[in-house]
Z-matrix of the N, CA and C atoms (Angstrom, degrees):
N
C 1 1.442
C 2 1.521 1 107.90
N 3 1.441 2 110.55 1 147.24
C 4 1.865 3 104.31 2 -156.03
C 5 1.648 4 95.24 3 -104.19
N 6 1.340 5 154.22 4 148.94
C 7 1.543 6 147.17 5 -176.42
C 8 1.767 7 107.03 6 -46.65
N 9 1.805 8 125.37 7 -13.99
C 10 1.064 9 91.73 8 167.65
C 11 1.347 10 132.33 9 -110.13
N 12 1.209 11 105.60 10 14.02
C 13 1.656 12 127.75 11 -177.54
C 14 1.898 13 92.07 12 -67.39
N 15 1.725 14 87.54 13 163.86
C 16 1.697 15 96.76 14 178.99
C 17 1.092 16 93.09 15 -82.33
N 18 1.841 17 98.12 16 166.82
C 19 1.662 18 117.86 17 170.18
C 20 1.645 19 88.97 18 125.57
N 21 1.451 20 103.35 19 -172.47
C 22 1.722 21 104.25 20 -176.29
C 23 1.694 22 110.81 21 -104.67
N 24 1.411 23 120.74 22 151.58
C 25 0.897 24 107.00 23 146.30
C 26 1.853 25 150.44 24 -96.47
N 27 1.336 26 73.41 25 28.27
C 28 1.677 27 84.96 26 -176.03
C 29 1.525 28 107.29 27 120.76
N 30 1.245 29 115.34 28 -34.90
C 31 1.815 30 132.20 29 -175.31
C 32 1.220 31 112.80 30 -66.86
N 33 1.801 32 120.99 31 -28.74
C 34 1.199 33 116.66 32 -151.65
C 35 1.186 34 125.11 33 77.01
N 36 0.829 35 156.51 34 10.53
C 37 1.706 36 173.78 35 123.76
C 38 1.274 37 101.18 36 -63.37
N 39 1.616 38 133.71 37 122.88
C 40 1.213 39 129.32 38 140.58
C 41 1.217 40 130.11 39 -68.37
N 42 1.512 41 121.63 40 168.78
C 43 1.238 42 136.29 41 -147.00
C 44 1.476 43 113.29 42 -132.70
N 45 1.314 44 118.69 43 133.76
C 46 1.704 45 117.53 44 -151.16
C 47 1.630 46 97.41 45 -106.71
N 48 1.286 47 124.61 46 161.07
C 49 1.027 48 109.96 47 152.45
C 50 1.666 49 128.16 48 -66.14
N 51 1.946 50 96.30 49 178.75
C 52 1.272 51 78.03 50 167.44
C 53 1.546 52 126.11 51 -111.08
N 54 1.436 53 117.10 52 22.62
C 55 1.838 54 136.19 53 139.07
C 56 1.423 55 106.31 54 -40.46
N 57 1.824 56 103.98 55 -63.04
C 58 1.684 57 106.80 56 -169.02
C 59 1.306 58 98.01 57 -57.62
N 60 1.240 59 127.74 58 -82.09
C 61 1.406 60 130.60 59 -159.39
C 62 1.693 61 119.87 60 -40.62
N 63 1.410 62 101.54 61 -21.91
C 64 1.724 63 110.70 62 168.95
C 65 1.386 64 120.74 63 -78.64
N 66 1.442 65 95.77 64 -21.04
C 67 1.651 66 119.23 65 -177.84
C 68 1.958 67 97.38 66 -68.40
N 69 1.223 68 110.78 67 -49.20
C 70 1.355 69 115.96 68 -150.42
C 71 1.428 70 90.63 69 -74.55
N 72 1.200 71 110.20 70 -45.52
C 73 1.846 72 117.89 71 -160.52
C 74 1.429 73 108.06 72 -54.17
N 75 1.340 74 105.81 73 -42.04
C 76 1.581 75 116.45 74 -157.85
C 77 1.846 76 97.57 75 -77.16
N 78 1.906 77 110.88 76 -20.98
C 79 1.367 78 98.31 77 -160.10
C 80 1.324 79 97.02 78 -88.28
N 81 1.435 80 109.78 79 -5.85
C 82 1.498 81 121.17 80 177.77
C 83 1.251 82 136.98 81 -79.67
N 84 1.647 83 90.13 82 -32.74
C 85 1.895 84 106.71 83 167.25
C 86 1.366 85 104.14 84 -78.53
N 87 1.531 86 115.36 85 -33.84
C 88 1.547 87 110.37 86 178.10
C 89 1.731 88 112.88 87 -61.45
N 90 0.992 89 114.67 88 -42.51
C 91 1.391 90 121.53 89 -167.71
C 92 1.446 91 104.00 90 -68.10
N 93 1.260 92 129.01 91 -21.76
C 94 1.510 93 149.37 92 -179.97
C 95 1.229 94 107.67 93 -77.99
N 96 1.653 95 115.12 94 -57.08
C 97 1.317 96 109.35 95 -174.58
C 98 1.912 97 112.23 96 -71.99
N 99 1.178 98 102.78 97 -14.33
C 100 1.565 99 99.81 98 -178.92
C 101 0.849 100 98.28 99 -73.75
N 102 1.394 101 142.48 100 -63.35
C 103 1.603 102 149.58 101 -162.07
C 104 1.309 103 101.58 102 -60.41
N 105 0.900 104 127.83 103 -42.16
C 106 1.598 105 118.16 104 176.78
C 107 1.277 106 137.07 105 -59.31
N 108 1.819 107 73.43 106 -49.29
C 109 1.924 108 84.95 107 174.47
C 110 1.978 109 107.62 108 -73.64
N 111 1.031 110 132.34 109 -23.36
C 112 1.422 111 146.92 110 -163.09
C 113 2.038 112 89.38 111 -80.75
N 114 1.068 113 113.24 112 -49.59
C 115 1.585 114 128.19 113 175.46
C 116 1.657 115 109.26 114 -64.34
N 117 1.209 116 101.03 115 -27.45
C 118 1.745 117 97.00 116 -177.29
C 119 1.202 118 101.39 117 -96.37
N 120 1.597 119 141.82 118 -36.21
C 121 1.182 120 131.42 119 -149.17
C 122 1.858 121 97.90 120 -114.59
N 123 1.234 122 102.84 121 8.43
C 124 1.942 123 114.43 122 159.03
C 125 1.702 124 90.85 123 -88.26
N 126 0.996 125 122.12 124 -71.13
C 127 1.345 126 130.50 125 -165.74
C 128 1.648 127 106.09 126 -39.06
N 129 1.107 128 115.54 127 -82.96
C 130 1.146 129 133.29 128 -167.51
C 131 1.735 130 114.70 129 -58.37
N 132 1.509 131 106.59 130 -33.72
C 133 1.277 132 98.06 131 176.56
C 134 1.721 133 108.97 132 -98.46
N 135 1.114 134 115.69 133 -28.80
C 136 0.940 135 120.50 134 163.58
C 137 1.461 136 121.84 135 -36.70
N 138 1.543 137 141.88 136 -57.98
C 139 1.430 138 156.25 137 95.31
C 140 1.616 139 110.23 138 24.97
N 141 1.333 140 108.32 139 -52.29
C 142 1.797 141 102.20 140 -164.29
C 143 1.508 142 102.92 141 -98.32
N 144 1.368 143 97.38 142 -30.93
C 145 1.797 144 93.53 143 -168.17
C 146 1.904 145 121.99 144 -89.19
N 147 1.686 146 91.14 145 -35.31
C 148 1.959 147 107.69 146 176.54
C 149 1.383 148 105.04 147 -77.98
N 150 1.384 149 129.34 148 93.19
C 151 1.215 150 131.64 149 139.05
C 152 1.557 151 129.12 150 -48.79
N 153 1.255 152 109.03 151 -51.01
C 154 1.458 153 108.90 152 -179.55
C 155 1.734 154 111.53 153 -117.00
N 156 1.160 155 147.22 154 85.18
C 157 1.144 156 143.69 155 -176.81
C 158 1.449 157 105.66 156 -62.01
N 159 1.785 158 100.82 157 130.39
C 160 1.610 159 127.13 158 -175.21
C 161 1.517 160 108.98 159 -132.81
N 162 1.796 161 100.32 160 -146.45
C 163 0.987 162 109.12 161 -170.61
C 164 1.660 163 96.19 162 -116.33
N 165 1.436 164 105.72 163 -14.97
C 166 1.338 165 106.68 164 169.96
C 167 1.908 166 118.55 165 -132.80
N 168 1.114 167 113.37 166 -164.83
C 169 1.313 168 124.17 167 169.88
C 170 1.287 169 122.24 168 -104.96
N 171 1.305 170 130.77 169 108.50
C 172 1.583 171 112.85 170 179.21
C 173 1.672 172 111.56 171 -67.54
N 174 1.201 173 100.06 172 -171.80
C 175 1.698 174 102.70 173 173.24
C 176 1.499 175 126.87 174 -67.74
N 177 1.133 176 127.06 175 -38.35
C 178 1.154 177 163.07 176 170.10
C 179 1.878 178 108.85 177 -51.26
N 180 1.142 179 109.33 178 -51.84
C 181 1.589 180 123.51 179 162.09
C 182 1.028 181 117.44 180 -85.96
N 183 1.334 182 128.99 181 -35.69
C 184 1.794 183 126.20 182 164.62
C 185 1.370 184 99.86 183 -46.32
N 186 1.346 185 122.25 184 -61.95
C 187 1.664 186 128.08 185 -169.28
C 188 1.219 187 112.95 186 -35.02
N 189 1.449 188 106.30 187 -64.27
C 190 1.595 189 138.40 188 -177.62
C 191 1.436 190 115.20 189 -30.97
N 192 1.818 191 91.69 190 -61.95
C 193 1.788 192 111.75 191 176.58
C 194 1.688 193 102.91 192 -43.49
N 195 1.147 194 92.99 193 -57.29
C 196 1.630 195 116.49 194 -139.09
C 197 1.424 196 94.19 195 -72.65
N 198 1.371 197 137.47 196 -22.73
C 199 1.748 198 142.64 197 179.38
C 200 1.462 199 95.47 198 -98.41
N 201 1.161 200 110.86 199 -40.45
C 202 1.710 201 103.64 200 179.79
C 203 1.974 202 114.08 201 -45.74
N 204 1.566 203 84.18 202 -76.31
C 205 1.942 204 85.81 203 172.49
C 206 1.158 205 120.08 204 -32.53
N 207 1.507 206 109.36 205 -53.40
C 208 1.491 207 120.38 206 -157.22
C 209 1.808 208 95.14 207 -61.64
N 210 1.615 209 113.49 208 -37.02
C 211 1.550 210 102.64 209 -177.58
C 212 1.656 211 121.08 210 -51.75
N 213 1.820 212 93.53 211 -57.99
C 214 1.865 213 111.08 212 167.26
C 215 1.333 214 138.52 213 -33.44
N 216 1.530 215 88.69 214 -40.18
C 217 1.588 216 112.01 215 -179.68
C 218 1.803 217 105.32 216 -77.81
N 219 1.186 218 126.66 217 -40.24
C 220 1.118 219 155.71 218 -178.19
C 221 1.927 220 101.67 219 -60.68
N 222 1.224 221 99.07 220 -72.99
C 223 1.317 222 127.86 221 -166.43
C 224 1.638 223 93.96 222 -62.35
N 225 1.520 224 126.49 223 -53.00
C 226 1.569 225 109.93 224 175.19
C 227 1.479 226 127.38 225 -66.24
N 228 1.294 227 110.86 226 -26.90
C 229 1.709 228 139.99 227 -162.97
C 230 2.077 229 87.93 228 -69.44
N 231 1.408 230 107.67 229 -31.19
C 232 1.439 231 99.93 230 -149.85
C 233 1.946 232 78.80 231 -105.92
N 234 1.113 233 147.21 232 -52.53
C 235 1.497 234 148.41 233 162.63
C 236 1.736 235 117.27 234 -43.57
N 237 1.522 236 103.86 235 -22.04
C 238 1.444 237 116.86 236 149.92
C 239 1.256 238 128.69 237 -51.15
N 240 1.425 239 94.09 238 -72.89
C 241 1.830 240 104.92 239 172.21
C 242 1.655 241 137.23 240 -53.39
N 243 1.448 242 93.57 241 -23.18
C 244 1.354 243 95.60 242 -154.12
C 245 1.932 244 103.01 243 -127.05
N 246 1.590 245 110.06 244 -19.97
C 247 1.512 246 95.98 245 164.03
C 248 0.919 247 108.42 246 -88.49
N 249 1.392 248 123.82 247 144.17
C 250 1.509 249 139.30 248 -147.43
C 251 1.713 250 95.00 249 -88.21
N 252 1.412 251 133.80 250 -41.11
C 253 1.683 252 135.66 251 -162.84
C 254 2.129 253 92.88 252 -73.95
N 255 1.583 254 112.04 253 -13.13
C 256 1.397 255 79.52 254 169.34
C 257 1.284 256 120.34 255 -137.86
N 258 1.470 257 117.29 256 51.72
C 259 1.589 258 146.94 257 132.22
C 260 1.654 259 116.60 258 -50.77
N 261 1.050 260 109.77 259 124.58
C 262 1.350 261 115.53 260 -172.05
C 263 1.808 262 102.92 261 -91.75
């Protein structure tokens, strides 16, 4: 059995593979890249679209919001596909 296979190594702590441990990383960079991107596209649209900060949104800034994301969301979906380092 190789140190990353299950079972103990003597410590008492078991031992993951190394599938699992690729498993975890990736749900970790994923969970990173959401938050980030969710943090940039508050920021940034937030900035372009709220002219007057209230208690609500007029129509005019709903729009704003609402084409803004749709660009980000758009704009990563297509830098997804096509730069080659983030192909799985």
């Amino acid at each position: 059995m190789d140190s990353f296979s299950t079972g103990s190594s003597g410590t008492g702590s078991p031992q993951i593979s190394t599938e699992e441990l690729m498993n975890q990383v990736k749900v970790q960079l994923s969970q990173a890249y959401v938050q980030e991107f969710i943090e940039t596209v508050q920021e940034k649209c937030f900035v372009r679209c709220i002219t007057k900060p209230g208690s609500s949104l007029s129509g005019s800034e709903s729009s704003c919001i609402s084409r803004c994301v749709d660009r980000y969301i758009e704009a990563t979906s297509i830098v997804g596909t096509t730069h080659p380092k983030c192909k799985t």
